[in-house]
N, C-alpha and C positions, 0 to 999 in steps of 0.2 A: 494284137487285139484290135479288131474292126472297128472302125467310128461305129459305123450301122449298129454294132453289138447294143451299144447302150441306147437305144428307141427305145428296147423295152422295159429299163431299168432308170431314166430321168424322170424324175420327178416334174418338167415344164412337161411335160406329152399332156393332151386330154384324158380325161378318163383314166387315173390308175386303174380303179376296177375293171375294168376293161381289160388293161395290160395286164392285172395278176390271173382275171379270169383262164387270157390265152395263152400266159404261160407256163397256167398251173395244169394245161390242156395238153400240153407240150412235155412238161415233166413227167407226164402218168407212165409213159410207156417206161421212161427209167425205173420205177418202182413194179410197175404190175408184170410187164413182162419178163424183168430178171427174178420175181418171184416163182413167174411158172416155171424158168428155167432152172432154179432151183428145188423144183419140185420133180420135175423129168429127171432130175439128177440121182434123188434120190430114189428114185422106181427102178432107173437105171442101174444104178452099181453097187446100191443092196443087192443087186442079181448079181452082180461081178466080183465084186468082193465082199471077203466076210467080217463079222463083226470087228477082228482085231486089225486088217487092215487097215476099215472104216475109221474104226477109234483114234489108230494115228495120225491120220491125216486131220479130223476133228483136232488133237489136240495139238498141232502143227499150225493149224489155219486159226486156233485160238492164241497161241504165241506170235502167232505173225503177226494177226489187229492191233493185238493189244499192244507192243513195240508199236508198230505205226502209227496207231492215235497216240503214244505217249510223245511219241519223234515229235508229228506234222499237226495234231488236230490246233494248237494253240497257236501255230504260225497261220495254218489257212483258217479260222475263225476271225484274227486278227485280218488277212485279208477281204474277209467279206466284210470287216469292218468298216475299212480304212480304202479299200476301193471300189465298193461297189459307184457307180456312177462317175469315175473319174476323167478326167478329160484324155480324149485319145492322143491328145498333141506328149503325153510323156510316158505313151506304153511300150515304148521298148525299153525307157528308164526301169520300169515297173518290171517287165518283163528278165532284165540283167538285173533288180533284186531276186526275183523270185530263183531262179537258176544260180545266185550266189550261193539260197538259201540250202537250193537241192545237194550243191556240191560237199555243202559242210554237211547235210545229213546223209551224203553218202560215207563220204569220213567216219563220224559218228559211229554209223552202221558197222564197218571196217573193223575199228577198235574194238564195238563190243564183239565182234564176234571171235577176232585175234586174240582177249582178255578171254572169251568162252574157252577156248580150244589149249592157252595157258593152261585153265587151270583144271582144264579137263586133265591134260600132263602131267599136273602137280601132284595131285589128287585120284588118280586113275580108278574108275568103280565106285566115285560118290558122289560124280558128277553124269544127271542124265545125260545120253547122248541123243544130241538130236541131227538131223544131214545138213550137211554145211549151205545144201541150197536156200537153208531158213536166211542166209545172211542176203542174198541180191533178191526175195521173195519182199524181203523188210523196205530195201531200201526203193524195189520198183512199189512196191504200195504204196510210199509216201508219198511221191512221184507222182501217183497215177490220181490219189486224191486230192494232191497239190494244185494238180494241171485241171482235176473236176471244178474246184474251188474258184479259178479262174474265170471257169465260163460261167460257172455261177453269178459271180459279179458282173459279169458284163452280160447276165439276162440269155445268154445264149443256151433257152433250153433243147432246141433242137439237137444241135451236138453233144449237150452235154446227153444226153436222152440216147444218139447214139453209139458215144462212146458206153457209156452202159451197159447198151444192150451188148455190145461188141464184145464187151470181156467174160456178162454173165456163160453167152453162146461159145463165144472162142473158146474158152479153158475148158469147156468139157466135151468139145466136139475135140479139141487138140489130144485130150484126155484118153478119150474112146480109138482117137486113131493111133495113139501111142499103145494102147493095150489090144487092142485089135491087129494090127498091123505088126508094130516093133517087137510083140511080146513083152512086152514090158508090164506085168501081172501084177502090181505092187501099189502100194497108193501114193510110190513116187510119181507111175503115171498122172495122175492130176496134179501133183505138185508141180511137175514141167509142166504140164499142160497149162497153168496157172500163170507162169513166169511167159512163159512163153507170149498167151494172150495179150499179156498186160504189157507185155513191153513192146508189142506190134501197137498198140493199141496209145501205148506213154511216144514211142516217133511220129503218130497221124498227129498229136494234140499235140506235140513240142515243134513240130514244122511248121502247124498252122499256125501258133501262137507267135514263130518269131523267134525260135531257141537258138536255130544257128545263129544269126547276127549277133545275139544276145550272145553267146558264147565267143566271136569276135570279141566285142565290147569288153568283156568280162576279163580276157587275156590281155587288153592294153590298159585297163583304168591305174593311175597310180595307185598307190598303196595310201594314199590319203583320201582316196572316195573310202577305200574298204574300211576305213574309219567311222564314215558316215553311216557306211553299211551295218557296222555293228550296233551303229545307234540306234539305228532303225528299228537294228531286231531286237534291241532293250526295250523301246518302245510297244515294238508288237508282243511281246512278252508280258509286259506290265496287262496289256490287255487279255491277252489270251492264253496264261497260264490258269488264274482265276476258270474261265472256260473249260480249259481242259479239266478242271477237280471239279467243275461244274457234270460233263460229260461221265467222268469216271466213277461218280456216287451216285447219275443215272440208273450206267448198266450194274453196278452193284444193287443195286434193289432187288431185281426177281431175285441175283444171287445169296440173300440176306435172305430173303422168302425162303426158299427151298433148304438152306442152310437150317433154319428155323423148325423148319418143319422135318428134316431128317430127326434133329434131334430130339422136339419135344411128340415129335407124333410117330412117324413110320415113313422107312423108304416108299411103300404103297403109295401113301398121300403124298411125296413127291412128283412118284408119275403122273399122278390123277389130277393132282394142281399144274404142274408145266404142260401136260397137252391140251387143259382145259383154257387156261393165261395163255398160252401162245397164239390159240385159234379166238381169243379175245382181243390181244393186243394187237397183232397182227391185220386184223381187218379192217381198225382205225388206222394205220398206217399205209396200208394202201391209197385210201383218199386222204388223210390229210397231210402228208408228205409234200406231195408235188404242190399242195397249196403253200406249203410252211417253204419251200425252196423259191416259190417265184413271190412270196410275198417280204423276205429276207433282205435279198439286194433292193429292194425296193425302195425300202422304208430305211435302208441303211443309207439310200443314194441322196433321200432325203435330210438325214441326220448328216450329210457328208457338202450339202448345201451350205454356203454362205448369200445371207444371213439363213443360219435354219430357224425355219418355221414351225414351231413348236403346235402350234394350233393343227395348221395341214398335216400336220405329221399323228395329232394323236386323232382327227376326224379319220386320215386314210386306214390309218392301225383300227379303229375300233367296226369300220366297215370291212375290212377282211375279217374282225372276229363273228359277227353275224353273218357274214358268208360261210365262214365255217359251222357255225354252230346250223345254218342252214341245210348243210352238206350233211350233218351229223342226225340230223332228226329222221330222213326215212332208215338209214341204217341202225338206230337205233329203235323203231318203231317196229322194223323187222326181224333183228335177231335178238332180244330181250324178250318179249313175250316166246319165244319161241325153242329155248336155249334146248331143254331135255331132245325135241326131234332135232335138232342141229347136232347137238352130241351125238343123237343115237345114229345120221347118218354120215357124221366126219369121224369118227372115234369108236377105239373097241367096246363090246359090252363093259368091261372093267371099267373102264373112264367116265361111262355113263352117270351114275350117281355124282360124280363133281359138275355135271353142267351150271349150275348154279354160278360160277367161275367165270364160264364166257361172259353170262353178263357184269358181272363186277368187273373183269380187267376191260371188256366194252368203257363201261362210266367211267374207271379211274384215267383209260391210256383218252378218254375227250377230253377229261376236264386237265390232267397233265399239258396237251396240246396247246386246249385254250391259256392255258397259264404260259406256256412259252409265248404265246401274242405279246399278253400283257407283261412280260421281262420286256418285250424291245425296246420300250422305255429306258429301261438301265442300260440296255448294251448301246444307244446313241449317246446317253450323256457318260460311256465309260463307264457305270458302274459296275463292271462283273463280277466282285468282289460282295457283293450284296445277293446277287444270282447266286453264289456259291453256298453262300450264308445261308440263303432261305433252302438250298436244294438237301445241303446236309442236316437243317434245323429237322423237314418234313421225314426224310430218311429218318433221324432220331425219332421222332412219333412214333413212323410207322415201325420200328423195328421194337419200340418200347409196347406196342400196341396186343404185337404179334405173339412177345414172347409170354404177357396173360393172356391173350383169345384162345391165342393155339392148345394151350394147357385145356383148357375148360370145351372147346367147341372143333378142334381138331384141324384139320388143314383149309377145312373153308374157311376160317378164321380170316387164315391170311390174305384170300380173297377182299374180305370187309378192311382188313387192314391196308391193302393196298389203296382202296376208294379215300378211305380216310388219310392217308396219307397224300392222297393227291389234290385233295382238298385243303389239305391243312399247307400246301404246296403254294396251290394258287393263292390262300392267304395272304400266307407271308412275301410273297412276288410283289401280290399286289399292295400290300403294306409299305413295301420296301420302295415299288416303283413310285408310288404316290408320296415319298420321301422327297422322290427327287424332281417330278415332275407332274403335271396335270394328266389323269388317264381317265378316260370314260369306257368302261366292260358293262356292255347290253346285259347289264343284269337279269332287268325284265324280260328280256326274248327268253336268256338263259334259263328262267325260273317257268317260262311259261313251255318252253319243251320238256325240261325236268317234270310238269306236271301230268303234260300229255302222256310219256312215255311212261308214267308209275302206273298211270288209270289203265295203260295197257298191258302192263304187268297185271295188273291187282285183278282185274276181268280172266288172265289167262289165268293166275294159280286159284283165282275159286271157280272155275270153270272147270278143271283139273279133272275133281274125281269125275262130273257126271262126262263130259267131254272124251277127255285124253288129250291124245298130242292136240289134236283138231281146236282144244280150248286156245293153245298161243295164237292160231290164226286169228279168230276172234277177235283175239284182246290187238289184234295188229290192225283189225277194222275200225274197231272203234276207236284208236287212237288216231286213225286216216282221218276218223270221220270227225273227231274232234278238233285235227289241225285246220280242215276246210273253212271254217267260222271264224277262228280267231288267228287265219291269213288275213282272210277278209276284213278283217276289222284292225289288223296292225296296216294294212294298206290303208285303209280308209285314216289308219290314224298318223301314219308316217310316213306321207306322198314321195320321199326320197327311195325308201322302200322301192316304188315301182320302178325308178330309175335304175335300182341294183337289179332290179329282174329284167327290165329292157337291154342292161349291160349285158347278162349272162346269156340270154337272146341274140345278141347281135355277136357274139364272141363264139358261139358255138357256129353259127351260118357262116362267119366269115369260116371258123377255121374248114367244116364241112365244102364251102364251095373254092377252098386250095385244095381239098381232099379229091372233089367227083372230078375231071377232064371236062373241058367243054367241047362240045362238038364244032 
């Protein structure tokens, strides 16, 4: 791990803003391009293979996450904890934990799959069988998020950005030439092709990080460091087990939605609701990802400071959440008024009556976002255990919400219940985090984009009948035309304002003129 790595992640540097702007410039290509590549994927070998191929390798690649974030998410959360910004003079210390950590969850991996295959013998015929490549698929994934989580902390978005892109590309270019080439007709192809990727991709990140020396080190330490070692990882435990149930009642939500609605409505309104929610959530994720990745080690490296400054820390947190909330208003101003021609030209006629959906999971996956801001509060002062509390309280809501909507108003219901549950989300964070600590969330900005973007709803749907589609443009002008005045006037009234726009100005031109060659 580079001295250089952490420029971008110390808190003494000028301008955070500045540094989150460029890193969050840096991160995009990790998210948007392994998107398309997961789009070409599928254009691709829906042609190649057929639906029951498809299927297993779906439920292969869903057994494999889910093992991996149970393995590693709570050890590498605890590291973006505990080192973002840490000093370079004990990164190969850091470095022969992390590679202790891998070895035992290759272990780990080992056993369970030894205990699978047990009792698969035991039991013959009541135990699924799945290919035994799930077992080194598991343990390179922990591996390969592990070694992500690294550069994270140390700010390093360019590699992390193209390791990324490396694996999204690799595994199914390796994929196509295994089925192309080998014959290999099966949707084992992608699964090596998978393994394959990742583990060219886990030797570039464990060389540069330092794994051989680290792995020296590791084969001479007495059996009394690896004392220490275990401490450490009670430690990071204590921290980031909390996290992981944090993470895992997450991705349960949509699955609680859809669950909800097979039973009180129709498999129909499953369809209709998860292609309508994905091309909603989905879009927030694009941009606020790479903001929420370079502004993480950030604010961690600050919470990681001695003495930490509890003031700098909650002024730089509450200017990234108006950066984001910035981020968040023309995309909002564009596909909310607009949802029905969005549906009618990304989705079949079937799905079309659920547009309604894009814009609800749009408002619920911002304000979810914005409320991971305002958590970083708890996870500086250790709270995760509070995090977990308010993620499962909001989940209870919304599932309690869902199972009266749904009955009476049918799978849009869930829609409404998702908004409200991520409201009732941010609530309690914020409840929880102002427990512990002083947090300031630009209410005001927030209320004053929630207004613009309603007025331009409310334009598109009584524009509707005389209109049609042509009414959401409309309602997306008048919402433009609206924010022009009362920029103007949040400038005029919070000259720090113009400094954050001077930031993202001079943040784009630098990165632009690394971008153009000079003559």
């Amino acid at each position: 791990m580079r001295a250089g790595a952490r420029a971008e992640s110390s808190p003494s540097l000028p301008s955070p803003t500045r540094r989150f702007l460029a890193a969050s410039l840096g991160y995009s290509p990790s998210v948007v391009l392994p998107a398309i590549a997961n789009f070409l994927f599928i254009v691709v070998f829906t042609r190649l293979l057929g639906p029951v191929e498809l299927g297993k390798y779906f439920l292969i690649v869903s057994v494999v996450t889910f093992s991996a974030v149970v393995l590693g998410t709570w050890f590498q959360q605890a590291l973006l904890r505990f080192d973002s910004g840490a000093s370079s003079a004990r990164s190969s210390e850091r470095v022969t934990f992390y590679l202790f950590f891998l070895v035992l969850s290759v272990a780990a991996t080992v056993f369970a799959g030894s205990a699978y295959l047990g009792l698969q013998a035991a039991v013959p015929g009541r135990v699924p069988a799945f290919p035994l490549i799930m077992v080194p698929l598991i343990a390179a994934d922990v591996w390969y998020r592990t070694l992500l989580s690294s550069l994270q902390a140390d700010g390093e978005s360019v590699r992390y950005s193209i390791a990324s892109l490396s694996l999204s590309v690799g595994r199914y270019a390796v994929a196509f030439g295994l089925f192309s080439l080998a014959g290999m007709r099966t949707y084992l192809a992608l699964l090596y092709g998978w393994l394959l990727a990742e583990s060219l991709v886990i030797l570039w990140l464990a060389g540069s990080l330092g794994f051989r020396a680290a792995a020296r080190h590791l084969a001479q330490v007495p059996r009394v460091v690896w004392k220490g070692y275990f401490e450490q990882l009670r430690r990071y435990a204590v921290y980031g087990v909390p996290m992981l149930g944090f993470m895992l009642a997450s991705e349960a939500r949509p699955l609680l939605d859809r669950a909800l609605i097979a039973v009180l409505d129709s498999a129909f309104g499953v369809g209709v609701y998860a292609s309508n929610y994905a091309l909603g959530s989905s879009t927030v994720g694009l941009l606020a990802m790479p903001m929420l990745l370079s502004a993480h080690p950030i604010l961690m490296a600050m919470a990681n400071a001695t003495p930490f400054d509890q003031g700098e820390f909650d002024r730089t947190n509450a200017v990234y959440m108006r950066l984001f909330l910035f981020v968040m208003l023309p995309l909002l101003l564009v596909v909310v008024p607009n949802t029905h021609f969005i549906a009618r030209l990304a989705l079949g006629r079937a799905y079309v009556e659920g547009h309604a959906l894009i814009a609800l999971a749009l408002v619920g996956s911002a304000l979810g976002n914005l409320a991971l801001y305002v958590g970083k509060a708890l996870e500086a002062h250790r709270r995760t255990g509070l995090l977990l509390g308010a993620n499962m309280g909001s989940l209870a809501i919304t599932a309690a919400f869902n199972v009266v909507a749904i009955r009476h108003w049918g799978y849009l219901a869930a829609g409404y219940g998702y908004c409200a549950g991520s409201l009732a989300y941010l609530a309690l964070v914020y409840a929880a985090a102002r427990s512990v600590a002083l947090v300031h969330v630009p209410w005001g900005f927030a209320g004053v984009i929630a207004g613009i973007v309603a007025t331009g709803a409310v334009v598109g749907a009584v524009g509707a009948p005389q209109l049609g589609l042509a009414a959401g443009g409309l309602g997306t002008l008048v919402g433009a035309a609206l924010t022009l005045p009362v920029g103007i006037s949040m400038l005029r009234r919070y000259p720090e304002a113009r400094r954050h726009l001077n930031n993202v100005g001079q943040a784009a031109r630098t990165l632009l003129g690394g971008l153009v060659p000079r003559g």
